[in-house]
C-alpha positions as CSV (number, residue, x, y, z in Angstrom):
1,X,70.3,106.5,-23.3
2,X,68.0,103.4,-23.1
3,X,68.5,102.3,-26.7
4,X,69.7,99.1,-27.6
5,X,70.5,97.2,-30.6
6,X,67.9,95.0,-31.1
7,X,69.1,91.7,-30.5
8,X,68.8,88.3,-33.1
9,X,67.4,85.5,-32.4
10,X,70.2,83.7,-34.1
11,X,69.2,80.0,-35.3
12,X,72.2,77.9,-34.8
13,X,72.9,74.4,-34.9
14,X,74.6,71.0,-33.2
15,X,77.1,69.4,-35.8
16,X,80.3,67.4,-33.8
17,X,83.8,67.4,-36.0
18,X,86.4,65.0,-35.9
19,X,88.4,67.3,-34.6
20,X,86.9,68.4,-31.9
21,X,87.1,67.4,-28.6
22,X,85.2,64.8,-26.6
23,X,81.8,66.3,-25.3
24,X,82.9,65.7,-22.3
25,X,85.4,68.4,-22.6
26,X,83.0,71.0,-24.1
27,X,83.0,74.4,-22.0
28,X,79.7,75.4,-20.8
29,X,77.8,78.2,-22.7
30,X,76.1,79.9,-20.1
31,X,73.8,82.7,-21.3
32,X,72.7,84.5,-24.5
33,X,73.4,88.2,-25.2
34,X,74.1,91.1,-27.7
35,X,76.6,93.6,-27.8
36,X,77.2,96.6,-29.7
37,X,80.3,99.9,-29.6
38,X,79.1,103.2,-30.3
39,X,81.3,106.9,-30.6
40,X,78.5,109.3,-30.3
41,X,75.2,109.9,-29.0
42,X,72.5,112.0,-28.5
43,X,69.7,111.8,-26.1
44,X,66.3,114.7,-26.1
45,X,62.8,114.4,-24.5
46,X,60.3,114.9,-26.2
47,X,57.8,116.5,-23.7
48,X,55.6,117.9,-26.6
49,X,54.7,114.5,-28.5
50,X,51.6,112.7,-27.0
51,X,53.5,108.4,-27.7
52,X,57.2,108.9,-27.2
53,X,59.2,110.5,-24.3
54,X,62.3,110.5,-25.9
55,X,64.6,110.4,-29.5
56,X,68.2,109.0,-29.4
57,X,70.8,109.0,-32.3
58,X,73.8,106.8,-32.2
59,X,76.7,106.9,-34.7
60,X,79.3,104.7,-35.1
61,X,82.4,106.1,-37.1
62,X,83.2,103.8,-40.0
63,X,87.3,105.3,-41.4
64,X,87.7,107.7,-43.9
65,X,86.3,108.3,-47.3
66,X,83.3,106.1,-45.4
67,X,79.5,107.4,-44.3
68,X,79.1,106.9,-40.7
69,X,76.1,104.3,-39.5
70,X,73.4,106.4,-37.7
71,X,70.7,104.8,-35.8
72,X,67.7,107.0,-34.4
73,X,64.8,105.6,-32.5
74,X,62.2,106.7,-30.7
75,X,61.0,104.7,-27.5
76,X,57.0,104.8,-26.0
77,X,56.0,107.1,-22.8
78,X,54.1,103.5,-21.9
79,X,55.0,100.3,-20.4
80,X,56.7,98.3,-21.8
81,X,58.4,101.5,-23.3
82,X,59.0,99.7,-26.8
83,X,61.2,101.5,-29.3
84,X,60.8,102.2,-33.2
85,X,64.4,102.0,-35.0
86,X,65.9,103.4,-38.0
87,X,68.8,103.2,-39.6
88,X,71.0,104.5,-42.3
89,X,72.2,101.4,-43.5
90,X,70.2,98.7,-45.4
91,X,71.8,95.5,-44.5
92,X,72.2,96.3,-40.5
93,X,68.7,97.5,-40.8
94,X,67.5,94.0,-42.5
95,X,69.8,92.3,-40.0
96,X,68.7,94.0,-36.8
97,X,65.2,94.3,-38.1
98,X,65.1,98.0,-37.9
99,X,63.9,100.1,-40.7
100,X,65.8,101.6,-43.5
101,X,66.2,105.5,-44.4
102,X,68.1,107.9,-46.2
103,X,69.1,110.0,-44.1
104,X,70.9,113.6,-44.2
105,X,73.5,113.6,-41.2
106,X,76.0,116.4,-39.8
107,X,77.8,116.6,-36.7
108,X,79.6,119.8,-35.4
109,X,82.0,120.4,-32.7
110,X,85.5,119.2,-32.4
111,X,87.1,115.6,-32.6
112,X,87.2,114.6,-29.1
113,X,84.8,117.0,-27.1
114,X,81.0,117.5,-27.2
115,X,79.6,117.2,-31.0
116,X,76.6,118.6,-31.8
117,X,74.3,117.3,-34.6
118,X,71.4,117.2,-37.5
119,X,69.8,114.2,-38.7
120,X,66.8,114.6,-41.0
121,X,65.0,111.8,-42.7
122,X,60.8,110.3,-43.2
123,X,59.2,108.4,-40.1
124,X,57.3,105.0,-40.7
125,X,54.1,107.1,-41.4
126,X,56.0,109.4,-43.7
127,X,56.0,112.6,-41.6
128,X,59.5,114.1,-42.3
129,X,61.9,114.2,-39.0
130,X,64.2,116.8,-38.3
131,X,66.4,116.4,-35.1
132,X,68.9,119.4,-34.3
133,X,71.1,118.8,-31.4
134,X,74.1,121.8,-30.7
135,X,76.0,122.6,-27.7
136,X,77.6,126.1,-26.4
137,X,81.3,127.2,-26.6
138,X,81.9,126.5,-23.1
139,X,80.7,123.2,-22.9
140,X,83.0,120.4,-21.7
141,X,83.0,116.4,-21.4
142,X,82.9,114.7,-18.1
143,X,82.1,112.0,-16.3
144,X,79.5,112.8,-13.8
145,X,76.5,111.9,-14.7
146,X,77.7,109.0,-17.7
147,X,78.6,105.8,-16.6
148,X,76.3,102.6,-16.3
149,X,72.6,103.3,-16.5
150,X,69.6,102.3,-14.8
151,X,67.2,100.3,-17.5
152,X,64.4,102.4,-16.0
153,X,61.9,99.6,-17.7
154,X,63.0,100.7,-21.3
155,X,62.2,97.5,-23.2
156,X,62.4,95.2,-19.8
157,X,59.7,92.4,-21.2
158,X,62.6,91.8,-23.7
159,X,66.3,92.0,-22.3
160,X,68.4,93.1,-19.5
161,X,70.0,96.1,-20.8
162,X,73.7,97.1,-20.3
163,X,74.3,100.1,-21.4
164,X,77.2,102.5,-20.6
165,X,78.6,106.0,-21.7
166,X,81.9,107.2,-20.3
167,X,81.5,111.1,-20.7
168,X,78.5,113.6,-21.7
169,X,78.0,116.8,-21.6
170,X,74.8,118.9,-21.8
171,X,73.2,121.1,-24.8
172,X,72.9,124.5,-25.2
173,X,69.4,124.5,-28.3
174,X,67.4,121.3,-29.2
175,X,64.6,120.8,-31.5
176,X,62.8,117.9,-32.8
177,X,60.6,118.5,-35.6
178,X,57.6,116.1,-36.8
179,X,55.6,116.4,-40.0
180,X,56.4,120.9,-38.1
181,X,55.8,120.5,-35.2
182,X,58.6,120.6,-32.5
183,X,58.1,117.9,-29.6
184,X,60.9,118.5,-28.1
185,X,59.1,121.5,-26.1
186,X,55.8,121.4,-24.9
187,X,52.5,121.5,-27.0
188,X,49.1,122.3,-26.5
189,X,47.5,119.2,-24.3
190,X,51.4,117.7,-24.2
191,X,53.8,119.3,-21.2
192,X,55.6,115.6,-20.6
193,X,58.2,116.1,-17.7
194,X,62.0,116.1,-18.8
195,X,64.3,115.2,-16.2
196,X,67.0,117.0,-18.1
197,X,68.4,119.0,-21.4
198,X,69.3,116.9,-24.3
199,X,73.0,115.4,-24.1
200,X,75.6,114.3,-25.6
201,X,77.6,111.3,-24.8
202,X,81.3,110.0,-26.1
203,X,82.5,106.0,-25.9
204,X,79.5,103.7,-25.6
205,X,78.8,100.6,-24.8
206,X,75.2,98.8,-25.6
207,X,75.3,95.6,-24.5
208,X,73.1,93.1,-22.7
209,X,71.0,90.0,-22.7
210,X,68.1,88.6,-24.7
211,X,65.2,86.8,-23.4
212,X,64.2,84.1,-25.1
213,X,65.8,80.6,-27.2
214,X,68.7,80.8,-29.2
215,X,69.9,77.2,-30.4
216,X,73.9,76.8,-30.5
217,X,76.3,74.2,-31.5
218,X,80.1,73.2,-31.8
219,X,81.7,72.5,-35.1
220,X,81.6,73.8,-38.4
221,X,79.1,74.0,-40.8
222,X,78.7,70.7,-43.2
223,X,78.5,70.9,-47.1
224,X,74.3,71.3,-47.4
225,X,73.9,72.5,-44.0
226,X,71.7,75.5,-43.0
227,X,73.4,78.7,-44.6
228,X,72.8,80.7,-41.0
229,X,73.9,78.1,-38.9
230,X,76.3,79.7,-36.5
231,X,78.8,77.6,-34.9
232,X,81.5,77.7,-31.9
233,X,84.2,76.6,-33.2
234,X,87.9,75.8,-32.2
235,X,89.7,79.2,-31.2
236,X,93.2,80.6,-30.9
237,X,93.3,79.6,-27.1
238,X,93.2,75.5,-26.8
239,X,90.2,74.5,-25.4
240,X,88.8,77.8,-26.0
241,X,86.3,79.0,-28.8
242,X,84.3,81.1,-30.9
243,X,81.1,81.7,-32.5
244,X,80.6,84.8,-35.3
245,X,77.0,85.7,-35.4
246,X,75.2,87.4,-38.3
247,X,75.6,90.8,-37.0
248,X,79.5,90.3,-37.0
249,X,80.3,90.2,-33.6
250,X,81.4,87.5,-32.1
251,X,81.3,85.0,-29.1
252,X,84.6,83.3,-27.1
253,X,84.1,81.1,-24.4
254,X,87.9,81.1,-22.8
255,X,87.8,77.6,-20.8
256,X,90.9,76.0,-18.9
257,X,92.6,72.4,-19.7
258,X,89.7,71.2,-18.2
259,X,87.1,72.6,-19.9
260,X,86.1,75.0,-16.7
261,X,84.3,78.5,-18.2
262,X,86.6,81.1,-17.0
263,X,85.6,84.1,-19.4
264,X,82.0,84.4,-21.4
265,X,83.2,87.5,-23.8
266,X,81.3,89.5,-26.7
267,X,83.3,91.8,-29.1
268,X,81.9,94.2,-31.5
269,X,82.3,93.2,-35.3
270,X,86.0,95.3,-35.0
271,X,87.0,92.9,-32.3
272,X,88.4,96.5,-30.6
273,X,85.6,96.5,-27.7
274,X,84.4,93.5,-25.5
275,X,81.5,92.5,-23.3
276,X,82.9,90.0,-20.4
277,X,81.5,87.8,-18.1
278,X,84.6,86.0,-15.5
279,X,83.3,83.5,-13.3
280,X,84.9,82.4,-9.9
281,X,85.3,79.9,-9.4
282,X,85.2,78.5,-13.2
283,X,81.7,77.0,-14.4
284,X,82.6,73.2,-15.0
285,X,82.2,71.9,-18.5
286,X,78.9,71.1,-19.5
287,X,78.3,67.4,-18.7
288,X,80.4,68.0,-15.1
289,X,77.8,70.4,-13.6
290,X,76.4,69.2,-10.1
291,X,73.2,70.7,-8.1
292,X,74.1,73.2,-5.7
293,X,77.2,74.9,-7.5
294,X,77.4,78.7,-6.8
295,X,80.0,81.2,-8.5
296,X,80.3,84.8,-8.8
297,X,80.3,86.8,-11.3
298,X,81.9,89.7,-12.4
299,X,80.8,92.0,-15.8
300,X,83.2,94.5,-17.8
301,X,83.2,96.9,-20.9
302,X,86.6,97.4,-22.1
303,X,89.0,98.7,-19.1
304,X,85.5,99.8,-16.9
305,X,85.9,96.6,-14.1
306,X,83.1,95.2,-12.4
307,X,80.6,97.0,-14.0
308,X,77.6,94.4,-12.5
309,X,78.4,91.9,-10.4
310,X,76.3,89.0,-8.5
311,X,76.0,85.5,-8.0
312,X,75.0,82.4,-10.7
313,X,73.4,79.1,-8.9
314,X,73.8,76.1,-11.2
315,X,71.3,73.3,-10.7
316,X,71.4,70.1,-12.8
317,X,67.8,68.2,-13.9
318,X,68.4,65.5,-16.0
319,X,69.5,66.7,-19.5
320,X,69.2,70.3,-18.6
321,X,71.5,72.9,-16.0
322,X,69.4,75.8,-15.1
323,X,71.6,78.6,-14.1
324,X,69.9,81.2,-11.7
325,X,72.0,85.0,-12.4
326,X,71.2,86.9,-9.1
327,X,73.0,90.5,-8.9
328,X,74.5,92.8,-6.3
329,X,75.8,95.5,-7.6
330,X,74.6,98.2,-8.9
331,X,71.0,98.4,-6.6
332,X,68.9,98.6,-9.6
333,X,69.8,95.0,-10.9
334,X,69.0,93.3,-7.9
335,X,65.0,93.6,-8.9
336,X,66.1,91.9,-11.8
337,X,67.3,88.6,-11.5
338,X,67.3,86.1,-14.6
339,X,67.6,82.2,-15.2
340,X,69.3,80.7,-17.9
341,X,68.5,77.0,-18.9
342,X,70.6,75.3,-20.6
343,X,69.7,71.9,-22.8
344,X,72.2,69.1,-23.4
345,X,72.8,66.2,-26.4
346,X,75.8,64.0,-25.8
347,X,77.1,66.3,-23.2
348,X,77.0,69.4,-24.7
349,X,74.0,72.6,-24.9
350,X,72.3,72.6,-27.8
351,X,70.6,75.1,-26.6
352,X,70.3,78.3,-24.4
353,X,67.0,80.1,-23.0
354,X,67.0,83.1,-21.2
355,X,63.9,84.8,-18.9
356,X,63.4,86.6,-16.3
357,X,63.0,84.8,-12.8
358,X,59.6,85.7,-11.4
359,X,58.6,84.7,-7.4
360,X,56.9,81.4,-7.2
C-alpha cells in the first residue's frame, strides 16, 4: 500500500513553433509528478524476513485474449524504506527501471469482489519467490479502512506519494515463500510487528510527485532533435496543452484566454483515470507571475474530490518563480511541505525542480 511506480526523470526540451503562441501567453507548468491506475492489489507483512517489512502485488488488467501487467516489490524495514521492483513486462520494466521476470500469475475470487492470488517468479539473487494471497467465502469489499494513505516514510527522500485504494477487504491464509522459507510469519531471531492481515484492495490510484529536475518545453519535436524529447504541445482546448511522456501517460495544463493555470492534470496511458491539480484563483501565465501571489489548491483522483488540499506561494527572482506547496488537509501532509522552482527562457519554464522545503 506504499508502492509507487517509480517515477522518470524524463529529459525534455525547449523548441518554439510558429504556431504557437507568444511566450507571453504560455500557461505556467507548476510542478513535476507521476501517475499510475491499478485494478488489484495485494499487500502482506513480512514479519519473518530480517530486510523487508512488506510485499505488494499490483495488476493492471490489460482486455481479453491479453496477459495482465503484474508488479511485485518489496520495500526495506529501514529508513528510507526503499523498494526492489519487478515486473512482468519488459519494456515497462526497462522504462520504469524496475527489473524483468517471468512470472506465473493466478487470481481467484469473483469479478468485482475480493480476489485472491499466486504470483511465483526468481528474486534479484535468484531465490525463487512464491506469494499466495486467498480470502474466505464470507469476505466482502468496503470502504473502511481504504481510501488515501499516509506515506508513513515509504520512499519520502524521493517523492510525495499519493496513493489511494477505494475498497479492501482482509485475507483469510497468506504465505510468502523465499528460496522455503515463509516470511510472512515469524522466524527464528525475526517476529517483526504486523499491524494487520494481508489485504486486498479494488480501484487504485498511485500517483504523486518526484523530487528532483525534469527539463520541459513547448513545441514539437524538430527533424534531428533528441528522439526523447517530450514536448507540450497545442491541445484540444485553445490555449490549453499536452505533453505524452515515455511511460504513456500524459500531461494537460488547461489554461484560460489568458493563459491563467486553471487545471494541472495527469492521465494514465488509457486517458480513463486522471490525477488533478485546480488552482484558485488561476496561477498567471509564466512571465505574469508577481512576488507575493497565494492560491489554493485542491487535488483529485477520478470522482474522489479534494483528496489533499493546501496552499501554493508564488515568489518571482529574476528568471526563476519558486512556488512554495504548503498542505492542510489530510494531517499527515502538513509535515511535508515542498517547493517547486521553476526556470524561465523567453518567458516560458524550461525547466521544473522539485524538493522538499526544509526549516532554514
Amino acid at each position: 500500500m506504499h508502492g509507487y511506480l517509480k517515477p522518470l526523470l524524463l529529459v525534455l526540451g525547449f523548441n518554439t513553433m510558429p504556431m504557437l503562441p507568444a511566450a507571453a501567453e504560455m500557461p505556467l507548468v507548476p510542478i513535476a509528478s507521476f501517475f499510475h491506475h491499478w485494478d488489484h492489489h495485494w499487500y502482506i507483512w513480512l514479519p519473518g524476513d530480517p530486510v523487508c517489512e512488506a510485499v505488494e502485488i499490483m495488476v493492471a488488467e490489460r482486455g481479453p485474449n491479453t496477459n495482465p501487467l503484474v508488479w511485485v516489490f518489496f520495500t526495506e524495514r529501514d529508513r528510507p524504506k526503499r523498494q526492489i521492483h519487478y515486473y512482468s513486462d519488459a519494456r515497462i520494466a526497462a522504462t520504469v527501471g524496475g527489473q524483468s521476470r517471468d512470472m506465473a500469475f493466478t487470481m481467484s475470487g469473483a469479478e468485482g469482489g475480493p480476489r485472491g492470488v499466486f504470483a511465483a517468479f526468481q528474486d534479484d539473487k535468484g531465490h525463487p519467490i512464491a506469494i499466495d494471497v486467498q480470502m474466505g467465502r464470507d469476505a466482502r469489499l468496503h470502504a473502511k479502512g481504504a481510501g488515501l494513505t499516509n506515506q508513513m516514510g515509504h520512499s519520502g527522500d524521493r517523492m510525495l506519494l499519493v496513493f489511494f485504494r477505494e475498497k479492501n477487504a482482509f485475507a483469510e491464509t497468506w504465505h510468502v515463500a523465499i528460496a522455503g522459507t515463509d516470511v510472512a510469519v515469524p522466524q527464528a531471531g525475526q517476529n517483526h510487528p504486523a499491524p494487520f492481515p494481508a489485504a486486498y484492495s479494488s480501484n487504485i490510484f498511485v500517483g504523486g510527485f518526484p523530487f528532483g529536475d525534469r527539463r520541459i518545453g513547448f513545441g514539437e519535436t524538430q527533424a534531428g532533435g533528441d528522439a526523447e524529447i517530450e514536448r507540450f504541445v497545442p491541445a484540444a482546448v485553445p490555449g490549453s496543452y499536452q505533453a505524452v511522456l515515455r511511460d504513456r501517460t500524459h500531461v494537460e495544463l488547461i489554461a484560460a484566454a489568458d493563459a491563467s493555470l486553471q487545471y494541472y492534470r495527469h492521465r494514465d496511458p488509457t486517458g480513463s483515470h486522471v490525477l488533478e491539480i485546480s488552482f484558485n484563483p488561476p496561477l498567471p501565465a509564466a512571465d505574469r507571475v508577481a512576488t507575493g501571489l497565494d492560491a489554493a489548491y485542491r487535488i483529485s483522483l477520478d470522482g474522489f474530490r479534494d483528496l489533499l488540499a493546501g496552499t501554493v506561494h508564488l515568489t518571482r527572482q529574476g528568471a526563476s518563480i519558486i512556488l512554495d506547496w504548503h498542505y492542510d488537509a489530510p494531517d499527515w501532509t502538513r509535515t511535508h511541505p515542498l517547493r517547486s522552482t521553476a526556470f524561465l527562457t523567453d518567458g516560458s519554464v524550461v525547466r521544473i525542480g522539485l524538493s522538499p522545503m526544509h526549516d532554514d
